[in-house]
C-alpha positions as CSV (number, residue, x, y, z in Angstrom):
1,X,88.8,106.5,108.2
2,X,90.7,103.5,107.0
3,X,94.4,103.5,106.6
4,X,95.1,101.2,104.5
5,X,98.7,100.7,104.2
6,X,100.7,97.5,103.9
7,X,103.9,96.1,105.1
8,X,106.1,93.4,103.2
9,X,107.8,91.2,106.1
10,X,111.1,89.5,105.1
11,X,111.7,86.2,107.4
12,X,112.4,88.0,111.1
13,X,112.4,91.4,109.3
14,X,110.2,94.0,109.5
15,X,110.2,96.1,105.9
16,X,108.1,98.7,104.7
17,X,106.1,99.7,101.2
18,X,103.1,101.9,100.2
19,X,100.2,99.9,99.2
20,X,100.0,100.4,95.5
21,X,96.7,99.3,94.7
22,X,93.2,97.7,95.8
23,X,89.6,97.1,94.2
24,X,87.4,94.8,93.2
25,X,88.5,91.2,91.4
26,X,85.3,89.7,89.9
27,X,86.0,85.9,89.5
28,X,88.4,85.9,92.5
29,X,91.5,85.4,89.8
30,X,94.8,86.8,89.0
31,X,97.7,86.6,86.8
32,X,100.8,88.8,86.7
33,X,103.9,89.5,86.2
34,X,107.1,91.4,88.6
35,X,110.4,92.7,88.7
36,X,111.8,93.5,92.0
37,X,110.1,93.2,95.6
38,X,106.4,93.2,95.8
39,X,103.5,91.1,97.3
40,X,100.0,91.2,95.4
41,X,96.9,88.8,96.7
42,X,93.4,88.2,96.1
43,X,90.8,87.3,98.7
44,X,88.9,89.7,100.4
45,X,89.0,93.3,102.2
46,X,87.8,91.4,105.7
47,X,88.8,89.3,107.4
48,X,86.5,86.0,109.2
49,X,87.5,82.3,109.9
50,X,86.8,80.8,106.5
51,X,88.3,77.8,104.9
52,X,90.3,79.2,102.0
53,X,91.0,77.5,99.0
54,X,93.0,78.2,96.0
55,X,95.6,76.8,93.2
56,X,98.2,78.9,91.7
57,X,101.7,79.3,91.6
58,X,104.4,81.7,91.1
59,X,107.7,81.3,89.6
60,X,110.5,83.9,91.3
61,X,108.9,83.9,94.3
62,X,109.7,83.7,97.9
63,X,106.2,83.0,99.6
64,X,103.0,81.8,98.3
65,X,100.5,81.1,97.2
66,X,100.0,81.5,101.0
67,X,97.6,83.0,102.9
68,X,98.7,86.3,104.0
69,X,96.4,89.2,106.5
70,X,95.8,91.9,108.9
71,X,93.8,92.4,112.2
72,X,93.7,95.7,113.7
73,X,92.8,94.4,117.3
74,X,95.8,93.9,118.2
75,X,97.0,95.2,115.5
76,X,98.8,91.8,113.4
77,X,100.1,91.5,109.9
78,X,99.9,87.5,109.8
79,X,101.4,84.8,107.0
80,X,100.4,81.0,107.4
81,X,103.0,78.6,105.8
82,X,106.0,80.5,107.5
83,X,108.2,81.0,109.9
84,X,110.5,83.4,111.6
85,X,110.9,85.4,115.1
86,X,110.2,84.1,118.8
87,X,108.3,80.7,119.4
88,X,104.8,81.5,121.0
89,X,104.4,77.4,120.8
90,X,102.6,75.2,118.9
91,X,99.1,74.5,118.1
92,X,96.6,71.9,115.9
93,X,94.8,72.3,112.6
94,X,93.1,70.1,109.9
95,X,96.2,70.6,108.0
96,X,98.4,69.9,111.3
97,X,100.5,71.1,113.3
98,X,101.9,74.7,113.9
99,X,104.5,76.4,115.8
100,X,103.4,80.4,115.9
101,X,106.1,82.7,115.5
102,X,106.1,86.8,116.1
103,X,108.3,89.9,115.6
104,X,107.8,93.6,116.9
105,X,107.7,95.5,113.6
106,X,107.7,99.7,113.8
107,X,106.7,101.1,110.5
108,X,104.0,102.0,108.1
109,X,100.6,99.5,108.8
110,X,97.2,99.2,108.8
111,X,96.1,102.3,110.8
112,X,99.1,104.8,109.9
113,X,102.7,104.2,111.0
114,X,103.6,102.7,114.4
115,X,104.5,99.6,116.3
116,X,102.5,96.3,115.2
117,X,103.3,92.8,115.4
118,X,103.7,89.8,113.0
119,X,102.4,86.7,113.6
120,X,104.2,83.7,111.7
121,X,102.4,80.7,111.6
122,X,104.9,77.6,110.8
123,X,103.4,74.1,109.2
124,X,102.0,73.1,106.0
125,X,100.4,76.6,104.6
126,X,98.7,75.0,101.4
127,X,95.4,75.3,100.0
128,X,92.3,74.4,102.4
129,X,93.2,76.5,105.5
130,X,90.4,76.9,108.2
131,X,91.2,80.8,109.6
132,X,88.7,79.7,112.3
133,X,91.8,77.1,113.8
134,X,94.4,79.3,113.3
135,X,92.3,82.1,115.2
136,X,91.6,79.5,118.0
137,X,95.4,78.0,118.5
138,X,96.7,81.5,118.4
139,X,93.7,82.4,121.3
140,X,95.0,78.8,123.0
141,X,98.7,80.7,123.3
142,X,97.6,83.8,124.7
143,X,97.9,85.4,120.9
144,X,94.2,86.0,120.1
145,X,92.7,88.7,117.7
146,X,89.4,90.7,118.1
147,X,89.0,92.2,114.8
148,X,90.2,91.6,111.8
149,X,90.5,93.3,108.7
150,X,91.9,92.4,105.0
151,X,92.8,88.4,104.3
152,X,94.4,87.1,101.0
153,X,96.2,84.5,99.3
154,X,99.1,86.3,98.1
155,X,102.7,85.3,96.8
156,X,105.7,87.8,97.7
157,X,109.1,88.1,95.9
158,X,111.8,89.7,98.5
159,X,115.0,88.7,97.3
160,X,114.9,90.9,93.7
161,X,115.2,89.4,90.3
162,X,112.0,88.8,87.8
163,X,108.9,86.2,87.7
164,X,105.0,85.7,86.7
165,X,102.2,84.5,89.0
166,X,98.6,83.2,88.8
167,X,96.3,82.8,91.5
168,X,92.7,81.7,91.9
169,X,90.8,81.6,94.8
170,X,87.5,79.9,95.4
171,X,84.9,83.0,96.7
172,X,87.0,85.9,96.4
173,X,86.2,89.6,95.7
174,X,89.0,91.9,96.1
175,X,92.5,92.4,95.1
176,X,95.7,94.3,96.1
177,X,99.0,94.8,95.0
178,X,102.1,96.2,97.1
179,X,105.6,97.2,95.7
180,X,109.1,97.5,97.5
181,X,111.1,98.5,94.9
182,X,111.0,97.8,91.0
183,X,107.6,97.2,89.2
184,X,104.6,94.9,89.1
185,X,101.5,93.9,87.4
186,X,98.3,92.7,88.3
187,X,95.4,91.4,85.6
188,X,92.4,90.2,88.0
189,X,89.5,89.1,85.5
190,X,86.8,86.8,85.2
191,X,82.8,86.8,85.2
192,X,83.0,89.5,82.0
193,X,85.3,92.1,83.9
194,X,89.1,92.6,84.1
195,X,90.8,94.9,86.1
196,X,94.9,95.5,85.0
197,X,97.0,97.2,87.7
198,X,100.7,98.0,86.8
199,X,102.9,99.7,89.7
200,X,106.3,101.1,90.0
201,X,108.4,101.7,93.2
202,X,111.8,102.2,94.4
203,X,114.1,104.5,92.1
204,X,112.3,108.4,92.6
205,X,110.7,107.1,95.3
206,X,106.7,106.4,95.7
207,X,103.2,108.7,96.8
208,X,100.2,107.0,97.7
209,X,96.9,108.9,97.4
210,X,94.0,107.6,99.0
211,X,90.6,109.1,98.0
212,X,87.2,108.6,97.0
213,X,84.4,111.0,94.8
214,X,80.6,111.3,96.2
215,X,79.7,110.7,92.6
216,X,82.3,108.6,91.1
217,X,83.0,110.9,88.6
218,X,85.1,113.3,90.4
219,X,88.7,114.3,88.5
220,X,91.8,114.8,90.7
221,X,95.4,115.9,89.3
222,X,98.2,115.7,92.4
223,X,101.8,115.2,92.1
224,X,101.6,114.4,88.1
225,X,98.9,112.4,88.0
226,X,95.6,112.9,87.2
227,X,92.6,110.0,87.6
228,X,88.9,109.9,87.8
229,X,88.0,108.2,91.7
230,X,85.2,105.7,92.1
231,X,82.9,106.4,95.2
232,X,85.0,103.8,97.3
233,X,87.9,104.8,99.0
234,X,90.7,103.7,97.1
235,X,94.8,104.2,96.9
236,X,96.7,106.0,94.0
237,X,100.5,105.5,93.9
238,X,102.4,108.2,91.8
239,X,106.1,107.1,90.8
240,X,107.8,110.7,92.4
241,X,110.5,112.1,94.4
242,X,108.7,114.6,95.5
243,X,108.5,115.5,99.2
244,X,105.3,118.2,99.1
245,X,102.5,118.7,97.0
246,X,99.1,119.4,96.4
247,X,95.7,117.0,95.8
248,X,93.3,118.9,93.6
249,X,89.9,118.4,92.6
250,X,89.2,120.2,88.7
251,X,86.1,119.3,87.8
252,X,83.3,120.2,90.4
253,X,80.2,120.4,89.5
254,X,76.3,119.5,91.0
255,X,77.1,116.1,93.1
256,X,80.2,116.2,93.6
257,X,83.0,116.3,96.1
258,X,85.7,114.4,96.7
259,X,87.3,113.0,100.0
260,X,91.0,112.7,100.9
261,X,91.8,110.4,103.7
262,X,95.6,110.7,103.9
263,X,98.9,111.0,101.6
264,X,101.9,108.5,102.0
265,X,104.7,110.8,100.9
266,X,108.1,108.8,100.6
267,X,107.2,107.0,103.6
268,X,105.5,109.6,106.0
269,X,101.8,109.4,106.2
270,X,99.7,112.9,106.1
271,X,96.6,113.2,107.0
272,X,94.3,115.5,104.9
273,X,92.7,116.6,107.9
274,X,95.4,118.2,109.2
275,X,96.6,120.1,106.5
276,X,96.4,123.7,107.0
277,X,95.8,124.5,102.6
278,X,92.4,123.6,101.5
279,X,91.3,126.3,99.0
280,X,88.0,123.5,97.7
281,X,86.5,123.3,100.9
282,X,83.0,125.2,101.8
283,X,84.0,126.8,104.7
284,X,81.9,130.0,106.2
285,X,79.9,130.3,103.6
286,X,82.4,130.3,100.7
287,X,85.1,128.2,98.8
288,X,88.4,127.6,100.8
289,X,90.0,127.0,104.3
290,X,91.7,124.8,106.4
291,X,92.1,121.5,107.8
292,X,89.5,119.3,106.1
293,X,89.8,116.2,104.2
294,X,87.0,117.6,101.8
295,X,86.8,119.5,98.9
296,X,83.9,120.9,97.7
297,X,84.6,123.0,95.1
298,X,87.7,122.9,92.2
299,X,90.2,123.5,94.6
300,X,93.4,121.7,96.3
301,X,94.4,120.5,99.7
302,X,98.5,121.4,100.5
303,X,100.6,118.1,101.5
């Protein structure tokens, strides 16, 4: 299963937010708008050593357009273009010299919640980076990474108030959007599609769903909030206070079933699997039992 959950990283801090959002961004561009912490990028959902290229800007902000990524061996949350933590030494690029910077985080990441670290590359973090040097120089310091997974050019606000952004970058696919507290939007468009994303966090506090149909047609209703899944996995933040709840499937029919991977619920990741209420899953011959992240008929799974 993937766990896809981000962190926003202020300077030598480690902060933590829900992933509000991912999917597809067809013409690899972005504009939006914010108000309050959040970080929101477009690249793609892997990571390699590609030279990435963008323009962009955005106003309010504290980072970016920058590139900004995850690898989960070890498992890194990295930004190029800044600094911040204990100096691991310096290495060469095309776009010259860095000095790479990391901080032991222990939160919400990539593969659940846990200890990770942050890699903070120091130098000139404009358009045209080469992921292959970084990858080398931070291998030349003892720092290397062995997988990777997502990579984007994103642009962070940390320090509150309001702002708008664009981004476009050359190649890219995919989209995400993260909020620490307030609200944001995200409009990725181009090549005849456009994808608007608006996210709220902070206040009642936030509930990520993560979930996918077998059909792409599949309804689901939890916490307040009912959507229709695609046959990718994919997160669903709910504006809530709530701290239990159910994730129910209402509209079963010849085809489908839907998959839960895991709910974030104010912070604390549960697994579907491990839930001991699951009255959609076929189990022994009939509808309902226990611990399964799959429900089969109209039915709910108890968070």
């Amino acid at each position: 299963m993937k766990k896809v959950l981000a962190v926003l990283a202020i300077a030598a801090m480690c902060v933590s937010v829900a992933q509000a959002a991912t999917g597809s961004c067809s013409g690899g561009s972005a504009t939006g708008s914010f108000s309050g912490s959040f970080v929101g990028g477009v690249g793609w959902s892997s990571g390699s050593s590609r030279t990435i290229s963008w323009s962009g800007s955005c106003s309010g902000c504290n980072y970016g357009p920058a590139v900004y990524g995850w690898a989960s061996s070890p498992l890194v949350e990295y930004y190029i273009g800044r600094g911040g933590g204990t100096s691991r030494g310096s290495y060469s690029t095309s776009k010259g010299s860095f000095t790479l910077y990391t901080n032991s985080c222990n939160g919400p990441n990539i593969t659940g919640s846990g200890p990770f670290t942050q890699y903070n590359a120091s130098g000139s973090g404009g358009s045209g980076q080469n992921m292959g040097e970084h990858f080398n120089g931070w291998s030349s310091l003892g720092r290397g990474l062995s997988s990777q997974n997502y990579q984007v050019v994103a642009v962070e606000n940390w320090s509150g108030g309001s702002g708008s952004f664009n981004i476009s970058v050359s190649g890219a696919n995919w989209y995400t959007l993260w909020i620490g507290s307030g609200s944001a939007s995200l409009n990725c468009g181009g090549g005849g599609s456009t994808t608007t994303t608006t996210t709220s966090g902070g206040g009642g506090g936030t509930i990520v769903v993560r979930a996918r149909g077998t059909a792409g047609s599949e309804s689901v209703t939890a916490f307040g909030s009912t959507w229709t899944l695609s046959t990718s996995m994919s997160n669903h933040s709910i504006s809530s206070s709530a701290t239990s709840g159910t994730v129910c499937f209402t509209n079963d029919a010849s085809g489908r079933d839907v998959q839960v991977d895991y709910v974030v619920i104010q912070g604390s990741t549960k697994q579907a699997e491990s839930q001991s209420y699951n009255s959609g899953v076929w189990q022994n011959s009939k509808c309902g039992g226990s611990y399964s992240e799959w429900l089969h008929c109209n039915g709910c799974i108890g968070f």
